[in-house]
C-alpha angles and dihedrals in degrees: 000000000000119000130243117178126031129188093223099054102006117227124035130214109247086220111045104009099225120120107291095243087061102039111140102189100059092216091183098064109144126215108260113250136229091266087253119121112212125204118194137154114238127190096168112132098349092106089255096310116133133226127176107235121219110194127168111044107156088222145101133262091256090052097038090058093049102050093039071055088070102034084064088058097048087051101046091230149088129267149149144233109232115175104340089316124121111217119188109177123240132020103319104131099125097041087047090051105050086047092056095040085052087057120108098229082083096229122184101232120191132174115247134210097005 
């Protein structure tokens, strides 16, 4: 059994067991992607209810948080970042790509499954 949580430092990593500002082992590394961002509406196992998915961004979790941060903020509603997967609730998939294409990272965004 690893541990995951200490009285003494708070969260454990699952890989290595030290505190998760000092891990050493980066359990969490994704696979790096095709450089393409891909925007799509899901609806799967959300009780019908839609969110505009946002997959592919070449950043960190840090990052990730931050800029899902301002996405919310475009769209006017709430959202999470799950896996290295931005969600924004409800239908925002052309307001979420022209604000992504307008970035100066310079991603290729591209709208996914219709």
């Amino acid at each position: 059994m690893t541990l995951v949580y200490s009285t003494d430092f708070g969260r454990a990593c699952a890989g290595c067991g030290k505190p998760v500002a000092q891990c050493a082992c980066k359990a969490k590394a994704r696979p790096a992607g095709d450089g393409i961002v891909r925007v799509s509406r899901e609806t799967a196992g959300r009780k019908g209810k839609g969110v505009t998915v946002v997959r592919g961004l070449p950043l960190d979790d840090a990052a990730l948080a931050a800029l899902a941060k301002q996405l919310k903020a475009a769209c006017g509603s709430g959202g999470t970042v799950k896996d290295g997967v931005v969600e924004i609730q409800g239908d925002h998939a052309d307001k979420l790509m022209a604000w992504l294409q307008a970035r100066p990272e310079g991603w290729t965004v591209k709208r996914a499954g219709g």
